[in-house]
C-alpha positions in Angstrom: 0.0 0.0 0.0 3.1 2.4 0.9 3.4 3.2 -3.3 -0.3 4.1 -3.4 -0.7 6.0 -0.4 2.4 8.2 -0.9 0.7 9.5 -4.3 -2.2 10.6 -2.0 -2.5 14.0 -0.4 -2.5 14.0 3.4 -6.4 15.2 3.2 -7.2 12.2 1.4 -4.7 10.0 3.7 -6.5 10.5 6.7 -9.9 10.5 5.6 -9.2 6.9 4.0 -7.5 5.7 7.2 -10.3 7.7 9.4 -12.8 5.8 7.5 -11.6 2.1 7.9 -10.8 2.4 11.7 -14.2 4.8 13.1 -16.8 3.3 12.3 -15.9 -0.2 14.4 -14.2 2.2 17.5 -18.0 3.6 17.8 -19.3 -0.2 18.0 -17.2 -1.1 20.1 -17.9 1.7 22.3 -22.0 0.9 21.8 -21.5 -2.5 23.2 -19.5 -1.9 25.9 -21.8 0.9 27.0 -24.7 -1.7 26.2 -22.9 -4.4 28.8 -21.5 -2.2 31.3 -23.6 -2.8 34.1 -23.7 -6.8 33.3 -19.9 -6.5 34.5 -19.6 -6.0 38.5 -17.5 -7.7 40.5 -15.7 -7.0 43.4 -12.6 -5.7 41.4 -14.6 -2.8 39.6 -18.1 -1.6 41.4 -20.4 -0.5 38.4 -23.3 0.1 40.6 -21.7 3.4 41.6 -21.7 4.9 38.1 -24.0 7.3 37.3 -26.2 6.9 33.9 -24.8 10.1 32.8 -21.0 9.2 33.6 -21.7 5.9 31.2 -23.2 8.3 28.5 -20.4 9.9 28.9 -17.7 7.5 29.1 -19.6 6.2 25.6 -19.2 9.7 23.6 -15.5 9.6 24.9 -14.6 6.2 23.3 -16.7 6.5 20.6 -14.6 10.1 19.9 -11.7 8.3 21.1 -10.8 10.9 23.9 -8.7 9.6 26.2 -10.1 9.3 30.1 -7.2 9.7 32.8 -6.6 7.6 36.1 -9.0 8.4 38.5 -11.6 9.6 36.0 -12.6 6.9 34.0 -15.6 5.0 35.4 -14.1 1.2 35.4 -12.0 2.9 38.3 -8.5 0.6 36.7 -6.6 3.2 34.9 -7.9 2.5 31.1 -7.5 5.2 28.8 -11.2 3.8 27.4 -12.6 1.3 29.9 -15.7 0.4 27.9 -13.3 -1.4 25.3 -10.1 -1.8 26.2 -8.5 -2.3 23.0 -9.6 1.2 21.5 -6.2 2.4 23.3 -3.9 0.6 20.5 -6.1 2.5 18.1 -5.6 5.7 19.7 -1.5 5.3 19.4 -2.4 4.0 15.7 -4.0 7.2 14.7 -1.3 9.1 15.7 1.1 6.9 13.6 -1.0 7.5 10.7 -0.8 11.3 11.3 3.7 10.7 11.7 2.9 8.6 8.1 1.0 11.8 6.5 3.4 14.0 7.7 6.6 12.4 7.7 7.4 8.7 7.4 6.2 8.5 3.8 8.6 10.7 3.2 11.5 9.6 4.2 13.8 7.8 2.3 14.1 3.5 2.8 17.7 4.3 4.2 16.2 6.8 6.4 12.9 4.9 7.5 15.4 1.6 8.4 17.6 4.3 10.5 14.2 5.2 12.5 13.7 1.7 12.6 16.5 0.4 14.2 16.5 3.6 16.7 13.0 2.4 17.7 14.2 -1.2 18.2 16.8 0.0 20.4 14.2 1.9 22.4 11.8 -0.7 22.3 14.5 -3.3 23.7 15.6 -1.1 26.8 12.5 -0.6 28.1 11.7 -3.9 27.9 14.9 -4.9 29.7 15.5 -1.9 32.0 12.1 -0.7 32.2 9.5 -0.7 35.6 7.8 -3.9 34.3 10.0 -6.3 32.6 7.7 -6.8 29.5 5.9 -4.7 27.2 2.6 -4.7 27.9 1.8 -0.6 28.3 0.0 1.5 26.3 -3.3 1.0 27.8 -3.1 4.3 30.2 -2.5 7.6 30.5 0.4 7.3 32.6 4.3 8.2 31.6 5.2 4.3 31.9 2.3 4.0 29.7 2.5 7.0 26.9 6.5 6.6 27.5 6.1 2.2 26.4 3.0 2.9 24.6 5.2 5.1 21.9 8.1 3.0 21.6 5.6 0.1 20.4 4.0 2.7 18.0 7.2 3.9 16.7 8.5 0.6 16.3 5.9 -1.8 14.6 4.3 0.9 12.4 7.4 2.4 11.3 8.8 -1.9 10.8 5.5 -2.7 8.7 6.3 0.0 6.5 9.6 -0.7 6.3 9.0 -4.3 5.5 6.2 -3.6 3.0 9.2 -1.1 1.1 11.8 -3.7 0.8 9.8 -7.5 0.6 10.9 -9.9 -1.2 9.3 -13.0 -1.0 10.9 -16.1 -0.3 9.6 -19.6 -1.1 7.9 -21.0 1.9 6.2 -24.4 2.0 2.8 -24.5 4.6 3.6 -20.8 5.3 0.2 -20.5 7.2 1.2 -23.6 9.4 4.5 -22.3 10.1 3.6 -18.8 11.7 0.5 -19.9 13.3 2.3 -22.9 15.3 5.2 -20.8 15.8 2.5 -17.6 17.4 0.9 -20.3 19.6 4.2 -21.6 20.7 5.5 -17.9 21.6 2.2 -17.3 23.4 2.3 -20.4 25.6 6.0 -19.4 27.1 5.2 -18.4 30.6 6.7 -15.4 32.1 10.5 -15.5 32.9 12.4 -14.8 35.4 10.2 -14.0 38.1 10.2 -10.2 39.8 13.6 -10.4 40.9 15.0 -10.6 37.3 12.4 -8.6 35.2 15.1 -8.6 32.8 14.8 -11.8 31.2 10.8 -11.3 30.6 11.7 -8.0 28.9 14.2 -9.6 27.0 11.9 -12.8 25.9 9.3 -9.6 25.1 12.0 -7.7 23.0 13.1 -10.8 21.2 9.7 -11.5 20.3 8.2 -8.2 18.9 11.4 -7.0 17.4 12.6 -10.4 15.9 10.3 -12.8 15.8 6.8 -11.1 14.7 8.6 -9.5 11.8 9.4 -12.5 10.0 6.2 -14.2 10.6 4.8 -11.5 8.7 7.6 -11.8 6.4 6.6 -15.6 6.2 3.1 -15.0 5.9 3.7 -12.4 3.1 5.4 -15.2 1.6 2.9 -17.8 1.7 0.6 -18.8 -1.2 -2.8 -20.6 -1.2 -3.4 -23.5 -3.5 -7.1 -24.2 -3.4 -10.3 -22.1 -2.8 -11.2 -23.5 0.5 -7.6 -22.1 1.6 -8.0 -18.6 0.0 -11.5 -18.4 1.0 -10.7 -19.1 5.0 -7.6 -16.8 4.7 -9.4 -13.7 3.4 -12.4 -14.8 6.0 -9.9 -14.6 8.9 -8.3 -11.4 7.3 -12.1 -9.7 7.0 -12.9 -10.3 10.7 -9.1 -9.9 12.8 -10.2 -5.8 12.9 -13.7 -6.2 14.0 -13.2 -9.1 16.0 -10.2 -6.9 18.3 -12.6 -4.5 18.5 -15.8 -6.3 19.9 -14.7 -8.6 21.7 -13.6 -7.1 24.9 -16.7 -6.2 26.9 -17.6 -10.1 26.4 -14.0 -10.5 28.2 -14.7 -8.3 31.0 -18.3 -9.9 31.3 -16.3 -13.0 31.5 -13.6 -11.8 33.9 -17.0 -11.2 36.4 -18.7 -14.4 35.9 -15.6 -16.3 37.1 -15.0 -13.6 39.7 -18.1 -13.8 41.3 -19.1 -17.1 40.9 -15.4 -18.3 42.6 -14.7 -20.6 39.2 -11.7 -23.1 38.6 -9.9 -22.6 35.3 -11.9 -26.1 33.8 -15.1 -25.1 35.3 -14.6 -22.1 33.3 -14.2 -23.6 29.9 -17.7 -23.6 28.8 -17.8 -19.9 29.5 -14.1 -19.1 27.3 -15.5 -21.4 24.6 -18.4 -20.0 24.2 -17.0 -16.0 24.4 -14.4 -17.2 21.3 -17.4 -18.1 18.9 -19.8 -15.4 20.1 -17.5 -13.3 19.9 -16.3 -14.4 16.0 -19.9 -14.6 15.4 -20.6 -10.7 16.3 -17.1 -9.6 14.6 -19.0 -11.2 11.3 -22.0 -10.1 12.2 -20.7 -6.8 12.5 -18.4 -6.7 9.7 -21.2 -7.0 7.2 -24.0 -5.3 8.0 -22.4 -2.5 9.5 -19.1 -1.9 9.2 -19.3 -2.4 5.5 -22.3 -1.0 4.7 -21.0 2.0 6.3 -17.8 2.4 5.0 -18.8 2.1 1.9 -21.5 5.4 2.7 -18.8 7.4 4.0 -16.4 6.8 0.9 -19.1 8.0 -1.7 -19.7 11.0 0.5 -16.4 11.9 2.0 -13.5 11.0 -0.8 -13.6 11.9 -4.5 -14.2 9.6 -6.9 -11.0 8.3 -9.3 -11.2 7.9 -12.8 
């Protein structure tokens, strides 16, 4: 995409980026409102919020205005606590607006400079940072914005980077290969323990600065060889975007149930099985009679037409 959207003036940038990514952050923000009070437990007290703090709350997300510690109305510090997730798109709209501005600009040499900086970043607050993993981004805190950033500057500026200079490489059951080898990085409990946060944060670094790359580099390099294949890649590729982003109150609602009820991890089960393919379900659901539909509105009314 890096060829076509360089041709395209920053207006027209940001309205086609605006209009992919909106219209399932409002959604996401409807169904989270929609379940917030199905959620108490004794870790977050929604009783206590007011109607008009959830009505809110919901214009916030939906806007995508940040909520601050001690403001937002889960009461656990999430920058948008009626969908979690909204807080990687907030830190992706403001890579889109470095991209219009500047990264598109800049030459491959460059770009793999600012690359490698934000590697180097990246890798030292994983190892030397307060946590000893990467997991920020979710707050409004300066661990958070400071962790948050170095993850932004990193992967966005490395996906563009990648897209510039790919080349792909023969690669036999390319699908097979990076799934197993995601499920096999996921399963690695955390290292070290908290007196050598280190070794997480290194295992973190190694993984998002290594490893994810060239599974994507793999992917990119796969091929499908029947219709059944191509048909469940582009299904899985239609759904990963509005499956992140509606599946989180259903994982809060779940995070009660167990709570409250005092569940063990196989009484549980049921409950996890059953949020993975309701929650596929609505992402489909979702995807085509709304997210669509509406997309497809906005770009007749909002970009010009190309002849």
């Amino acid at each position: 995409y890096d060829d076509r959207w360089r041709r395209m003036s920053v207006g027209e940038f940001l309205k086609r980026r605006l209009i992919r990514l909106q219209p399932m952050v409002v959604i996401g923000a409807l169904i989270g409102a929609a379940m917030f009070y199905t959620q108490g437990c004794s870790v977050w007290d929604v009783s206590k919020v007011t109607v008009a703090a959830l009505l809110a709350a919901t214009l916030m997300n939906a806007l995508m205005i940040p909520a601050t510690p001690g403001v937002e109305i889960r009461g656990v510090g999430e920058m948008y606590p009626l969908n979690g997730p909204s807080w990687s798109l907030f830190f992706e709209y403001i890579g889109n607006l470095l991209y219009a501005f500047l990264l598109r600009r800049l030459p491959t040499r460059a770009l793999a400079a600012w690359v490698a900086l934000a590697g180097c970043g990246l890798a030292a607050f994983a190892l030397w940072g307060p946590y000893g993993d990467i997991c920020v981004g979710f707050a409004l805190t300066g661990d958070n914005i400071v962790g948050g950033s170095l993850r932004l500057l990193f992967a966005f500026s490395a996906g563009l980077l990648l897209s510039r200079v790919f080349r792909p490489v023969a690669v036999r059951g390319a699908f097979w290969i990076g799934g197993l080898a995601i499920v096999a990085a996921a399963a690695v409990p955390r290292i070290g323990g908290s007196e050598h946060l280190w070794m997480n944060g290194l295992y973190d670094a190694f993984c998002a600065i290594v490893l994810f790359p060239l599974i994507v580099y793999i992917g990119a390099s796969g091929r499908t060889t029947d219709r059944l294949t191509a048909r469940l890649c582009k299904f899985l590729g239609d759904i990963s975007y509005p499956l992140y982003m509606v599946h989180y109150p259903f994982i809060y609602l779940y995070y009660a149930w167990v709570k409250n009820e005092g569940l063990t991890f196989a009484q549980s089960l049921p409950g996890a099985a059953a949020l993975v393919a309701g929650s596929v379900l609505l992402a489909y659901l979702c995807l085509k009679l709304y997210d669509e539909p509406v997309r497809r509105l906005l770009t007749r009314r909002f970009l010009p037409t190309r002849r």
